[in-house]
C-alpha positions as CSV (number, residue, x, y, z in Angstrom):
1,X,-80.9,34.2,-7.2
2,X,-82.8,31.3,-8.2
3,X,-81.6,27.7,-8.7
4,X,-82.2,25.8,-11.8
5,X,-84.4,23.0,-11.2
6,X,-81.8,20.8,-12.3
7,X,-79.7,20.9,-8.8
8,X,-78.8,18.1,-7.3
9,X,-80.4,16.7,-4.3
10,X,-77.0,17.0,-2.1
11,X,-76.9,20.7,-3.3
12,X,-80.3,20.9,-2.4
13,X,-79.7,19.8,1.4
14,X,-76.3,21.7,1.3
15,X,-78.5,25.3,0.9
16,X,-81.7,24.2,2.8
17,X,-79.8,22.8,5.9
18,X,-77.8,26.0,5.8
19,X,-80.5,27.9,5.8
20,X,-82.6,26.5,8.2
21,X,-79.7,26.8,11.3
22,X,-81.7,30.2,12.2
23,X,-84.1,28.2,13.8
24,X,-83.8,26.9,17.3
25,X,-85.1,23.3,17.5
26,X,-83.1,22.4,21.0
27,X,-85.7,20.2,22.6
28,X,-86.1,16.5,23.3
29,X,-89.5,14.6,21.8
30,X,-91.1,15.3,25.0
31,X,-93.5,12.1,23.9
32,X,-93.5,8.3,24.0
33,X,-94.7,6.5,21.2
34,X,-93.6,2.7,20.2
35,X,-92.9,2.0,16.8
36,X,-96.1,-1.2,15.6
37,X,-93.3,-3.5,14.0
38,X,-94.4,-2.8,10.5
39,X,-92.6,0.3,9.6
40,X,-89.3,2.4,10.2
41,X,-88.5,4.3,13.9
42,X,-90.0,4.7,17.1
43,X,-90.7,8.3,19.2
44,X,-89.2,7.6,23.0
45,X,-89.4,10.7,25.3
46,X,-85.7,11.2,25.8
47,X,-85.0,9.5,22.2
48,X,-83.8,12.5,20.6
49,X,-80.1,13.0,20.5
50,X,-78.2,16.5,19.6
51,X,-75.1,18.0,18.6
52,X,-73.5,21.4,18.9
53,X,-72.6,23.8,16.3
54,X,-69.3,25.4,16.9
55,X,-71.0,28.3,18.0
56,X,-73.0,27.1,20.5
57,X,-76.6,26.4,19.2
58,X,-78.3,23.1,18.7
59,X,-78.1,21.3,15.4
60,X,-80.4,18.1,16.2
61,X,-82.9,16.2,14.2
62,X,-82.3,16.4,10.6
63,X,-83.0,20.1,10.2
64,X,-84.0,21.2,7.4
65,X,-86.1,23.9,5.6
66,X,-88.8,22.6,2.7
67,X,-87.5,25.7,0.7
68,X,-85.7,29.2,1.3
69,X,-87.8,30.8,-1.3
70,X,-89.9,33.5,0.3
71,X,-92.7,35.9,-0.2
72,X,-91.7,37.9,2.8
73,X,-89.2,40.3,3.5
74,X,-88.8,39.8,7.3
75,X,-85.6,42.3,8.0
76,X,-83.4,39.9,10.4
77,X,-83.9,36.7,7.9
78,X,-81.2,36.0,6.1
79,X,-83.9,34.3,3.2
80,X,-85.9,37.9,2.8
81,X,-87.8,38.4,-0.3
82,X,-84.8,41.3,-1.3
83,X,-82.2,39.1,-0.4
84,X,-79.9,37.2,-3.6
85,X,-79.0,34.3,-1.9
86,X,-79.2,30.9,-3.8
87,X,-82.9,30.0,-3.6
88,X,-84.0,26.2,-4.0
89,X,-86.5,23.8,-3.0
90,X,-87.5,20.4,-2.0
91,X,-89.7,17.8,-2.7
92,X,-92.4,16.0,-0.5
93,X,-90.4,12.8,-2.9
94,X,-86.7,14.2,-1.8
95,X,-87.8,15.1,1.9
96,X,-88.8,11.4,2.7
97,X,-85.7,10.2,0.4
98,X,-82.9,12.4,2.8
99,X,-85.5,11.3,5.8
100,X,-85.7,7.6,5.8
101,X,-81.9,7.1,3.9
102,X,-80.5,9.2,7.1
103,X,-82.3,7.4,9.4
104,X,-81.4,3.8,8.3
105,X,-77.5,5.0,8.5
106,X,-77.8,6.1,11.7
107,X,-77.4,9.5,11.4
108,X,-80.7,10.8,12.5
109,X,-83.4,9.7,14.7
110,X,-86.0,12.5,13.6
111,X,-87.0,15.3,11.0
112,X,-87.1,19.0,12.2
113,X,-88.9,20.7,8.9
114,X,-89.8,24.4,8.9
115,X,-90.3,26.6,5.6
116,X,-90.1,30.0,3.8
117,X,-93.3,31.2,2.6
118,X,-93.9,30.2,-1.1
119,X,-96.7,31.6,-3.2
120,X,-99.0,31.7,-0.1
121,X,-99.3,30.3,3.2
122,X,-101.9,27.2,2.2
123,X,-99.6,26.5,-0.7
124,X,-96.6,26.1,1.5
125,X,-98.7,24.3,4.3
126,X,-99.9,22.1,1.5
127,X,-96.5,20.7,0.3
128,X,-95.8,20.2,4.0
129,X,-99.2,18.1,4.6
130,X,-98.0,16.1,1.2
131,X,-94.6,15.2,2.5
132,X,-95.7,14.4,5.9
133,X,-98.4,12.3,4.5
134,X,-96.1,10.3,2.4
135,X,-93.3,9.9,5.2
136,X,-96.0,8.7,7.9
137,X,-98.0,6.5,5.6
138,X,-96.4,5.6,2.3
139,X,-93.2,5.5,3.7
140,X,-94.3,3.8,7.4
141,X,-91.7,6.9,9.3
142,X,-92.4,6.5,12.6
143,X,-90.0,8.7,14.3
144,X,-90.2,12.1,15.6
145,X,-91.7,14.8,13.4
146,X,-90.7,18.3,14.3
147,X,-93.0,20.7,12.1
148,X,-93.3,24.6,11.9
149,X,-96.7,25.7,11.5
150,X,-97.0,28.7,8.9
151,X,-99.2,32.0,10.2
152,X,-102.2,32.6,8.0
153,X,-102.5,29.0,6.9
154,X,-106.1,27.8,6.9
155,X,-107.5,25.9,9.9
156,X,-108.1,23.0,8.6
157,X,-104.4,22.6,6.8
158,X,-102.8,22.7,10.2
159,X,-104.8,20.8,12.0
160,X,-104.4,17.9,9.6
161,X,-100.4,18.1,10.3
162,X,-101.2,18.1,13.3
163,X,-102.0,14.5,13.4
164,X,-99.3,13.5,11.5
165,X,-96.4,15.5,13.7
166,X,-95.0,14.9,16.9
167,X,-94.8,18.9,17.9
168,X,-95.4,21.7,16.3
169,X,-94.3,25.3,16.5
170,X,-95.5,28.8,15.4
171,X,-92.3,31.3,15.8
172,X,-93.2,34.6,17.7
173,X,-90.5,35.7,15.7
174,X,-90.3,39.2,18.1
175,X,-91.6,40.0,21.8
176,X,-94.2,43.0,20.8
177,X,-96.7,43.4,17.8
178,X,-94.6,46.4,17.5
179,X,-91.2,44.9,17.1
180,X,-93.0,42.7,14.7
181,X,-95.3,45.3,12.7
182,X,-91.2,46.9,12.4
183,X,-88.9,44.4,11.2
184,X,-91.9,42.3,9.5
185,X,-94.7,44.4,8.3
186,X,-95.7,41.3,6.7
187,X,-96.5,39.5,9.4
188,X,-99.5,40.5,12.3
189,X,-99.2,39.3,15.8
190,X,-103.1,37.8,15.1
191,X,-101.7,35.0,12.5
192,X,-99.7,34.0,14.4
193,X,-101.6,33.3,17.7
194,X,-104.2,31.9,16.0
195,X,-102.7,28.9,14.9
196,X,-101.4,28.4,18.7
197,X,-104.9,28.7,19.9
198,X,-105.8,26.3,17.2
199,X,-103.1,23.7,18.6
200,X,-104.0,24.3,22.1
201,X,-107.7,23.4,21.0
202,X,-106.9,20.8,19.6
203,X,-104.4,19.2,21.9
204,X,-107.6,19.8,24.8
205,X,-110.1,18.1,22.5
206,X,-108.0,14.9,21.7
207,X,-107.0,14.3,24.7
208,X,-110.8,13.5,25.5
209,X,-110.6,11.3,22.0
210,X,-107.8,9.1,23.3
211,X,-109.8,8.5,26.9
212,X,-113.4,7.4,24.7
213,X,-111.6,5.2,21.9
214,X,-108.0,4.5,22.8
215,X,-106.7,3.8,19.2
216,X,-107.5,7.6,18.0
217,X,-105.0,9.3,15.8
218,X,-102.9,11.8,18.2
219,X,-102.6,15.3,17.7
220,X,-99.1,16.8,18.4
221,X,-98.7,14.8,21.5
222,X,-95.3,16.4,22.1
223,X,-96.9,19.7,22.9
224,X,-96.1,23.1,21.0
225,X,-93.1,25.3,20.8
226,X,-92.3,29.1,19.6
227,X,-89.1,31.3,19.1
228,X,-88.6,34.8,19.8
229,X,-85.6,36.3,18.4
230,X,-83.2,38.3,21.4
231,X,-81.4,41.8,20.9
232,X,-82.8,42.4,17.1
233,X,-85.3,45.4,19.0
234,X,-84.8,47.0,22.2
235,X,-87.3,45.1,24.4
236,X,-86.1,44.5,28.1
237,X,-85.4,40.9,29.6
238,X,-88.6,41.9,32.1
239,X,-90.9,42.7,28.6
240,X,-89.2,39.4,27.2
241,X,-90.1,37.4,30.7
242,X,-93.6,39.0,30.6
243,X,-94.5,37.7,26.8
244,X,-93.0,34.1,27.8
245,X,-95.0,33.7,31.0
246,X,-98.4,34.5,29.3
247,X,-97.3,32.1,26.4
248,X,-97.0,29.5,28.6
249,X,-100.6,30.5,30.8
250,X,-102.4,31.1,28.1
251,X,-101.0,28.7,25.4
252,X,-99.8,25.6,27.1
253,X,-97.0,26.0,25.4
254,X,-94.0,23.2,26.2
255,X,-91.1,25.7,25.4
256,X,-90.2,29.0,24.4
257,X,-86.7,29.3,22.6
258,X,-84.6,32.2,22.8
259,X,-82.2,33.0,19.7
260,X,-79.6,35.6,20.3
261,X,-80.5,37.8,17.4
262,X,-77.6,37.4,14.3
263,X,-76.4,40.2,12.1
264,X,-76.8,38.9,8.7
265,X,-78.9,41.5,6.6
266,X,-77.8,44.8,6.3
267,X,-80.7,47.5,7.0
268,X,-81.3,50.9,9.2
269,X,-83.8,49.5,11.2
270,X,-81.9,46.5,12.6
271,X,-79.0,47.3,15.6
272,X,-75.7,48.9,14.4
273,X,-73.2,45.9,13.4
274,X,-70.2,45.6,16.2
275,X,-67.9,43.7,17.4
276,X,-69.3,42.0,20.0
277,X,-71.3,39.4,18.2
278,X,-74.7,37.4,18.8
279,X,-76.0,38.5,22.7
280,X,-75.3,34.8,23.8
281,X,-74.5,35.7,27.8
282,X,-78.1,37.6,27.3
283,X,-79.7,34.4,25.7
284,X,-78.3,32.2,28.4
285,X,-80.3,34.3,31.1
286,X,-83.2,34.1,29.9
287,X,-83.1,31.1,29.5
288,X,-81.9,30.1,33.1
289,X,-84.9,32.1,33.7
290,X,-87.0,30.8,32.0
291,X,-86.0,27.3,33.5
292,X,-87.6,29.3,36.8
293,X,-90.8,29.9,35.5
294,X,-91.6,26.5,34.1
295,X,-90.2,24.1,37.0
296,X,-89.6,26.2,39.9
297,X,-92.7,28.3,40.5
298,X,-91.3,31.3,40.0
299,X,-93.4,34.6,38.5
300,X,-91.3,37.2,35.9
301,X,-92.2,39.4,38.0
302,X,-90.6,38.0,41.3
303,X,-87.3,37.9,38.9
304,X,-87.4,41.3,37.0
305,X,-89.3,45.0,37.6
306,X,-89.5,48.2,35.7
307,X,-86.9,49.5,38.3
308,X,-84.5,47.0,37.2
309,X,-85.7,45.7,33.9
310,X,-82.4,44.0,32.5
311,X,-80.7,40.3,33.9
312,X,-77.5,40.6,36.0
313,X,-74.4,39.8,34.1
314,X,-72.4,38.4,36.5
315,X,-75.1,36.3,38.2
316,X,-77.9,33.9,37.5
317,X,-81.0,34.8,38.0
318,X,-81.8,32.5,40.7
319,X,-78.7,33.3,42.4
320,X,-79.9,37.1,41.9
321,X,-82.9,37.0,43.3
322,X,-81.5,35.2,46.9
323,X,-79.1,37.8,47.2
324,X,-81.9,40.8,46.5
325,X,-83.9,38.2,49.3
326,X,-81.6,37.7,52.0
327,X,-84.4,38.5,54.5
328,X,-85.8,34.6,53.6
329,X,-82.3,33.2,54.3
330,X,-81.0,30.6,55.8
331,X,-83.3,27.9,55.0
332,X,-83.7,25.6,57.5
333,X,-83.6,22.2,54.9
334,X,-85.2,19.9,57.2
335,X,-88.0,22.1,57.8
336,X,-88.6,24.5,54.9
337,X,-91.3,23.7,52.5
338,X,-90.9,22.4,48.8
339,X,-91.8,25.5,47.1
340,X,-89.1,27.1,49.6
341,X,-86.3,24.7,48.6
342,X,-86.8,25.2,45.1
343,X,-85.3,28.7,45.6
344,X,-82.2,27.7,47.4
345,X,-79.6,28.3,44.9
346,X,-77.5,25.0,44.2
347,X,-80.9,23.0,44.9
348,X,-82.6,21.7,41.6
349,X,-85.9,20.4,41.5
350,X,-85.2,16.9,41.4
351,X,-83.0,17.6,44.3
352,X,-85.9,19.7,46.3
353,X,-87.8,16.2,46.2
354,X,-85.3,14.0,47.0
355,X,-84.8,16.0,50.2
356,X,-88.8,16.3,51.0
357,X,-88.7,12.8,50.6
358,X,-85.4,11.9,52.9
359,X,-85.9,13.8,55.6
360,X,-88.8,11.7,56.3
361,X,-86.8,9.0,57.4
362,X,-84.5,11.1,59.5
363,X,-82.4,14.2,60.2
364,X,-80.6,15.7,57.0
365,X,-77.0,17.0,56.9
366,X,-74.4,18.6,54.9
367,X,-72.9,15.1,53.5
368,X,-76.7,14.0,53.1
369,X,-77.5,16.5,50.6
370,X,-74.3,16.5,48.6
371,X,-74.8,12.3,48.1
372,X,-79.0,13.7,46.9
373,X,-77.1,16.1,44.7
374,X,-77.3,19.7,45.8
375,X,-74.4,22.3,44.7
376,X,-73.4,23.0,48.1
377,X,-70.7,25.8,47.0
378,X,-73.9,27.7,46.0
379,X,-76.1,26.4,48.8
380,X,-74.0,26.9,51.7
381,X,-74.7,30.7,51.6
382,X,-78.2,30.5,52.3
383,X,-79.0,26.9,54.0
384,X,-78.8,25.3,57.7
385,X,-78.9,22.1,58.9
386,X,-80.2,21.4,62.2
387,X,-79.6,24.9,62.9
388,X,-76.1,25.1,62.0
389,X,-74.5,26.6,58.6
390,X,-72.2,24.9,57.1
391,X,-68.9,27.0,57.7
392,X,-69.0,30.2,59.4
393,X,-71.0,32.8,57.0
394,X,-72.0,36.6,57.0
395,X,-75.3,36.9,55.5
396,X,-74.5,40.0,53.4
397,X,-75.1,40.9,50.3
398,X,-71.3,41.6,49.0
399,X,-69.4,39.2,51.0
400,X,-71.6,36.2,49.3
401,X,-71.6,37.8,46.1
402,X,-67.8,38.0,46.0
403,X,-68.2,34.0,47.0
404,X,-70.3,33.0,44.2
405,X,-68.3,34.9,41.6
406,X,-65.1,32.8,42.9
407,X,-67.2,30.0,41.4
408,X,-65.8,31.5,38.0
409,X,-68.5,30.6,35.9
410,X,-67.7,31.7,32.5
411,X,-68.2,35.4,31.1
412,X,-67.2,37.5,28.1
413,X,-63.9,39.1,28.2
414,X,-65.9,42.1,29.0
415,X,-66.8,41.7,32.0
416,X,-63.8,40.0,33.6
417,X,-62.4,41.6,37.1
418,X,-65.8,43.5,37.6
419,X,-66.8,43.4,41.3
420,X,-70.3,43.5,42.2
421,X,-70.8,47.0,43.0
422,X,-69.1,48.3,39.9
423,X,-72.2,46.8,37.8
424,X,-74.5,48.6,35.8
425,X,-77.3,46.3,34.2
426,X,-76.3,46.4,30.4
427,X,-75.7,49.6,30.3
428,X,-74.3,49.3,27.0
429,X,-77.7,47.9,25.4
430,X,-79.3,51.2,25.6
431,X,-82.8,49.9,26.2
432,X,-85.5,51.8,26.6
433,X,-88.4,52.5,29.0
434,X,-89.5,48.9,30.1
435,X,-93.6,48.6,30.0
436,X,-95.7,45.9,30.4
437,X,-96.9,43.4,27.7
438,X,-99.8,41.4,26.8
439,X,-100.3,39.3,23.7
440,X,-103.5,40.1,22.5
């Protein structure tokens, strides 16, 4: 259903804000950059505030897509070619107008813009360069930029947003060139790496720039970003884990966002509708696990196998993966080593420091690490101090489950009263056969 061009600009935002709450944008700047005095906003590295939807997801930044029109007809989207939804667009004018007018009331501290695919992919990317171009330099924006890169864009397109954003993303939209050749023939697996290769290139090559002539432009110095959408095709949490850890060792990528997929379009090839709504206990694994991969040196495979391809329900995966290890447990704390620590449950990374750097100066006990900040009704179950545990404590594999359960972290009303040994990995997703995964 198209829009007559007449709309208003508050209609405008109304539909494109709407629209754009599919993608996942959850991240701080992840960069530090001073506004020069002359213009409007300045990028700090935790300057980004957020707010939650009542549903749970992250609605930061002023988020926003340049149009919903698209070429596409992606099955999961909600803005496919064959869907009649109200279609509209913005601007590069209106974009800056809604930009800087929400900033000086307060109400943002950043743009998070991402697009449907109009015409063509350069066409699209063009209108984004043009608005960009005009918010950084005509307008003198000098806030965070959030920008989604568009697969089969040329080159040279995206790498001049690139100087003009803050970070930029290229959505995986699905874990396997299968998924993707399946719910959007339109789009190959090759397009949309190639513009992450681009970014990574160019990230490596001005990084040399800025060491030879300090005052040259930056190119996304917040790093890059992608999206793979959970549940939509029967991939495994170990095929997910697999896809995210070579994103992140062969991309450099800052972040890989999980969206639980939502049941908005009506077609055979997309899950049955139920009851149950988005996966969001599934979505919160992964990413607790994928916390593991990128801060405490843990592999996907150490978390997940073939045998047992699917996250626990009732436990994190940290927490998991102890309790499949007992054989490394207790940790001594004031002898184990840092990468040792970091897979105590209850101690964080920041705590794993803090305790390298204490027990330098002395002898470590239970009171010691609850004032550094480690979750000691987690911990207690698999650390000593000075030898001694800190309560009496079987070192078995249901008796500490049955303890950390007790912690009554919150689960659907699915799985409540389920004891450990009743569990069947999501049985009810009906997976099938995990395999292994390479991006090509």
């Amino acid at each position: 259903m198209r829009i007559q061009e007449t709309m208003s600009m508050y209609d405008k935002l109304n539909i494109l804000s709407d629209a754009a709450k599919y993608d996942v944008a959850c991240t701080s700047s992840g960069t530090s950059r001073s506004g020069d005095g002359t213009g409007m906003g300045s990028c700090e590295q935790t300057g980004i505030c957020h707010s939650f939807g009542a549903d749970g997801r992250c609605i930061s930044l002023l988020k926003i897509l340049f149009t919903n029109e698209c070429i596409y007809d992606c099955k999961y989207c909600i803005n496919r070619r064959n869907n009649d939804v109200p279609r509209t667009s913005f601007t590069p004018e209106e974009v800056c107008t809604l930009t800087m007018e929400f900033y000086r009331r307060n109400y943002i501290e950043g743009l998070f813009l991402s697009s449907g695919i109009l015409k063509s992919p350069d066409y699209t990317m063009e209108l984004i360069y043009a608005t960009l171009f005009k918010l950084r330099k005509e307008c003198n924006f000098q806030g965070y930029i959030h920008v989604k890169a568009i697969p089969g864009a040329s080159q040279e397109l995206v790498r001049r947003v690139g100087f003009l954003a803050d970070r930029m993303s290229v959505n995986l939209e699905l874990p396997t060139a299968e998924s993707l050749k399946l719910l959007a023939p339109h789009k190959t697996r090759k397009n949309i790496l190639a513009p992450m290769r681009l970014v990574q290139n160019g990230m490596a090559e001005n990084k040399y720039e800025i060491q030879a002539y300090r005052n040259a432009p930056r190119f996304v110095p917040a790093g890059q970003s992608t999206q793979m959408i959970i549940g939509a095709t029967p991939e495994s949490d170990y095929q997910i884990m697999q896809v995210a850890e070579s994103l992140y060792q062969k991309f450099g990528l800052k972040r890989v966002f999980y969206s639980a997929f939502i049941h908005v379009n009506e077609d055979a090839t997309l899950p049955a509708r139920t009851d149950e709504g988005p996966p969001l206990l599934r979505e919160h694994r992964l990413y607790q696990a994928d916390w593991l991969l990128r801060y405490y040196q843990f592999e996907a495979a150490e978390l997940l196998s073939e045998e047992h391809p699917n996250f626990n329900v009732l436990l994190d995966p940290k927490c998991n993966w102890a309790l499949k290890h007992l054989e490394q447990f207790p940790v001594e704390v004031n002898r184990a080593d840092y990468k040792m620590l970091l897979r105590v449950p209850g101690i964080g990374y920041k705590s794993a420091v803090r305790i390298v750097k204490a027990r330098r100066l002395g002898t470590l006990g239970f009171q010691d690490l609850k004032k550094i900040g480690v979750v000691l009704k987690r911990a207690l179950y698999f650390i000593t101090c000075s030898g001694r545990m800190m309560y009496p404590t079987k070192i078995e594999e249901d008796y500490i489950t049955r303890n950390l359960l007790d912690t009554k972290e919150k689960l659907p009303d699915g799985v409540t009263g389920m004891t450990y040994r009743q569990l069947s990995l999501f049985d009810d997703m009906r997976f099938g056969s995990a395999g292994a995964v390479s991006l090509r």
